[in-house]
C-alpha positions as CSV (number, residue, x, y, z in Angstrom):
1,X,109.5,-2.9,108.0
2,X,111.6,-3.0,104.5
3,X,111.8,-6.6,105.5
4,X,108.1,-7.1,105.8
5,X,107.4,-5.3,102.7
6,X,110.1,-7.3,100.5
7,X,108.2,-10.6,102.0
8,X,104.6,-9.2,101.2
9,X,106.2,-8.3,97.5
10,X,107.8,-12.0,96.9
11,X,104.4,-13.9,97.9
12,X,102.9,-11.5,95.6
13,X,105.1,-12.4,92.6
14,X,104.5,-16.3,93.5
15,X,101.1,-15.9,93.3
16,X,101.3,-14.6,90.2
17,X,103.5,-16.9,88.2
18,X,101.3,-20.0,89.6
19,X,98.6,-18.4,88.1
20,X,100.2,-17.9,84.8
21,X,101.8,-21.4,84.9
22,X,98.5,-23.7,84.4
23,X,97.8,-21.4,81.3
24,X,101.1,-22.3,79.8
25,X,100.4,-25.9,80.5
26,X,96.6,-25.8,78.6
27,X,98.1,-23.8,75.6
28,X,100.9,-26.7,75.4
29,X,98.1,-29.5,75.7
30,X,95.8,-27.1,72.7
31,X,98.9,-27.5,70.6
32,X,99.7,-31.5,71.1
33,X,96.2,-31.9,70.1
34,X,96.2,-30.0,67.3
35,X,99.3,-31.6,66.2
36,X,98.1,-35.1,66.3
37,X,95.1,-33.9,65.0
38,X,96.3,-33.2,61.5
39,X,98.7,-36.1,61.8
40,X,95.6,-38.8,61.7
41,X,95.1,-39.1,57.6
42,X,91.4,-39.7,57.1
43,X,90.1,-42.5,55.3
44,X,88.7,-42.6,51.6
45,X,84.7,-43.1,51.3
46,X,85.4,-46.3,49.4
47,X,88.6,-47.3,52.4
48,X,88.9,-51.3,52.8
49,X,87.3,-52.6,56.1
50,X,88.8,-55.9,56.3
51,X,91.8,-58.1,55.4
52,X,90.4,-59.6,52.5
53,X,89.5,-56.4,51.0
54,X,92.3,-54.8,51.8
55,X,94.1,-57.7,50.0
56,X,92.1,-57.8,47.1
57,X,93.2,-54.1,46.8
58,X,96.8,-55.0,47.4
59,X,96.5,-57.4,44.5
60,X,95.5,-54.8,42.4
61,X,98.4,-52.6,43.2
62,X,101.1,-55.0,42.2
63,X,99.0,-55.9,39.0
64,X,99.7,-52.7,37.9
65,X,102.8,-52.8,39.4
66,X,103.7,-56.0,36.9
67,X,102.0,-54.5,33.6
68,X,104.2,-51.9,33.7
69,X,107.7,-53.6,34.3
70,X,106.7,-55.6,30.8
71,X,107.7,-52.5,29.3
72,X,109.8,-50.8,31.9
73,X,112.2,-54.3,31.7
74,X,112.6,-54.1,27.7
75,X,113.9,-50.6,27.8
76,X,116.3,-51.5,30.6
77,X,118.1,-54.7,28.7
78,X,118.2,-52.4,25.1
79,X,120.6,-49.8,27.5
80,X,122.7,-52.3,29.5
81,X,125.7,-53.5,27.9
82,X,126.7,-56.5,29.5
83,X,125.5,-59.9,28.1
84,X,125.2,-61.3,31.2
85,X,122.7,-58.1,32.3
86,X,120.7,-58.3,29.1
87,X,120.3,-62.0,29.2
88,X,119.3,-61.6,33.2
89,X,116.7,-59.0,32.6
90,X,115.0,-60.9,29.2
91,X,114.7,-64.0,31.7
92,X,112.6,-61.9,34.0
93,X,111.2,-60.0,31.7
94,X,109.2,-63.6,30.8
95,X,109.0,-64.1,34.4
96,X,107.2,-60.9,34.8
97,X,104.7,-61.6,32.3
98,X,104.1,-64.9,34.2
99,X,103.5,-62.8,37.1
100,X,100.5,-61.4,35.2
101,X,99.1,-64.1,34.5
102,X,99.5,-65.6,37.8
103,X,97.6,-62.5,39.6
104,X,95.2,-62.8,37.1
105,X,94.2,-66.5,38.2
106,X,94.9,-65.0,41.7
107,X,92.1,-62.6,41.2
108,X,89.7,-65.4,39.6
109,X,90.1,-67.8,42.9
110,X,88.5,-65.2,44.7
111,X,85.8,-64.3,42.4
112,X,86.8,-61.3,41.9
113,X,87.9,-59.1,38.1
114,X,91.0,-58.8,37.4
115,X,91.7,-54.7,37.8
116,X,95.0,-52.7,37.8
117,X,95.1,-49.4,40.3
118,X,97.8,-47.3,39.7
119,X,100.9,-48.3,42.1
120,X,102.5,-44.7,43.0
121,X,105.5,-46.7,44.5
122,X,106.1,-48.1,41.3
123,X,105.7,-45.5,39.0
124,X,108.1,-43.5,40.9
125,X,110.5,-46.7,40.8
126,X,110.8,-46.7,36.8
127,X,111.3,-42.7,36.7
128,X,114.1,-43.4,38.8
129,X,115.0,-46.2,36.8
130,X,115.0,-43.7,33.8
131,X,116.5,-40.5,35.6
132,X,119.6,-43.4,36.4
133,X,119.9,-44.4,32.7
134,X,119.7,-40.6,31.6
135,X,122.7,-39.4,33.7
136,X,124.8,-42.2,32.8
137,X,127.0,-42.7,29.8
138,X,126.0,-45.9,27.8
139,X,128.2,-48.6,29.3
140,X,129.7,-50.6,32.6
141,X,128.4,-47.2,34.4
142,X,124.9,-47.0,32.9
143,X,125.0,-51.2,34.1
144,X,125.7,-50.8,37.4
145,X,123.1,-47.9,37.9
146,X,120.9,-50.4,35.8
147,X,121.4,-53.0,38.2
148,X,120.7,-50.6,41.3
149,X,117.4,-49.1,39.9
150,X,116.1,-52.8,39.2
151,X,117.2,-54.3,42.3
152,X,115.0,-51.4,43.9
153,X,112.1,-52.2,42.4
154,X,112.9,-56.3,43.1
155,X,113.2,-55.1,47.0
156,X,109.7,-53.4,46.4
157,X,108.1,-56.2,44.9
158,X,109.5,-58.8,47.1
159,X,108.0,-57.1,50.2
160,X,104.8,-56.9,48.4
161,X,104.5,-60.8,47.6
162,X,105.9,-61.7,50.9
163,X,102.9,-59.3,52.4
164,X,100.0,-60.4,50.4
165,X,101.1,-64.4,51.1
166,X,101.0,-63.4,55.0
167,X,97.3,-62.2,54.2
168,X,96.4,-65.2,52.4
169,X,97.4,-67.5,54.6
170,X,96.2,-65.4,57.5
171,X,92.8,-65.8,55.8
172,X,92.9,-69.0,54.9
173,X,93.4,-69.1,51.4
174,X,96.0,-71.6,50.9
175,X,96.1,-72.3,47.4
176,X,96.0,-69.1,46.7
177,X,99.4,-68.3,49.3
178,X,101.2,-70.9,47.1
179,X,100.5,-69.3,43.9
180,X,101.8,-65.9,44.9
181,X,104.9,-67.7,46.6
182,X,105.9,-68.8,43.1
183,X,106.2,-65.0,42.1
184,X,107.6,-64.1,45.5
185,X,111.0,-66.7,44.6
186,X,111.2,-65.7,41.0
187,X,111.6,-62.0,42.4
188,X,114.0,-63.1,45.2
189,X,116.2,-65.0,42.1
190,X,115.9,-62.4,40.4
191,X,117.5,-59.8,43.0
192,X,120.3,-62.3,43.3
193,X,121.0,-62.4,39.8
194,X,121.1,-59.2,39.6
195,X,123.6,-59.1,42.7
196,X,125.9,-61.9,41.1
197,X,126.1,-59.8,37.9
198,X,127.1,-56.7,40.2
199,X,129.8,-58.1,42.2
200,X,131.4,-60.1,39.7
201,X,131.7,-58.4,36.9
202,X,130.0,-54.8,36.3
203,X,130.7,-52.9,39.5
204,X,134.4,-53.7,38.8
205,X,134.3,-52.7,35.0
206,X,132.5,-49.4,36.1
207,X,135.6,-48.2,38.0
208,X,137.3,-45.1,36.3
């Protein structure tokens, strides 16, 4: 009988936890929703709908991008100490303004104005670039951290002309691919200068 009643009190307890386990299971398939729910980032009212728009957008981004290292670049050569540095960052510092002028004929071959949207990667770039200058003493130090900061923001802006040449081409625009492969070189030379001047001379110096 005690045997009987154990079994009757074990098919009892089964019973129950196969009920409770499909309401474990939903709760866990509520929450995985509701995860990926607040995961998926909702698109602007004014959000690009195609390539070319998107690129057109793009373009502005690294406009503004450029306008700014005209007078980021200045204030980076007047605290580097080597020659060598200095005489690196003027030369792209006249490269940049190039750049300028280059996205500005960019926008004209596709009949659209020339406008600069704020480029939060940049920005945050040239704070760093500051914050780097401002804890380091005025010399071989301050040039290496110099050299890190603006080969960050040659990295950044490397990606971005490679990028916006893929979405020309991809859309055909040819002429207008070439162009922004000029600027997309002059950044790459520029990051190597920048690495030459590191390795053979600063990073060295800059040893205590």
């Amino acid at each position: 009988m005690a045997t009987k009643k154990a079994q009757t009190k074990k098919a009892t307890t089964n019973k129950a936890a196969a009920k409770k386990a499909p309401e474990k299971k939903a709760a866990t398939s509520k929450s995985t929703s509701s995860s990926e729910s607040q995961s998926v980032v909702a698109a602007d009212p004014d959000a690009a709908t195609g390539l070319r728009e998107f690129m057109v957008e793009s373009l502005k981004d690294i406009y503004w991008a450029e306008k700014a290292l005209t007078k980021a670049i200045p204030k980076m050569a007047k605290n580097a100490t080597s020659e060598n540095l200095r005489k690196g960052l003027n030369t792209h510092l006249e490269e940049t303004k190039g750049q300028v002028t280059r996205l500005e004929e960019a926008f004209q071959m596709l009949g659209k104005k020339a406008q600069a949207k704020k480029c939060e990667a940049m920005e945050g770039l040239i704070k760093e670039a500051n914050s780097i200058m401002s804890e380091t003493k005025k010399g071989m130090v301050r040039d290496a951290g110099i050299i890190a900061a603006a080969q960050k923001i040659e990295h950044y802006e490397i990606a971005t002309y490679g990028t916006l040449c893929a979405f020309a081409k991809a859309l055909g625009e040819n002429d207008l691919a070439q162009k922004l492969h000029k600027s997309l070189e002059e950044e790459k030379n520029a990051d190597q200068t920048l690495t030459n001047a590191a390795y053979n001379d600063i990073n060295v110096q800059a040893i205590t």
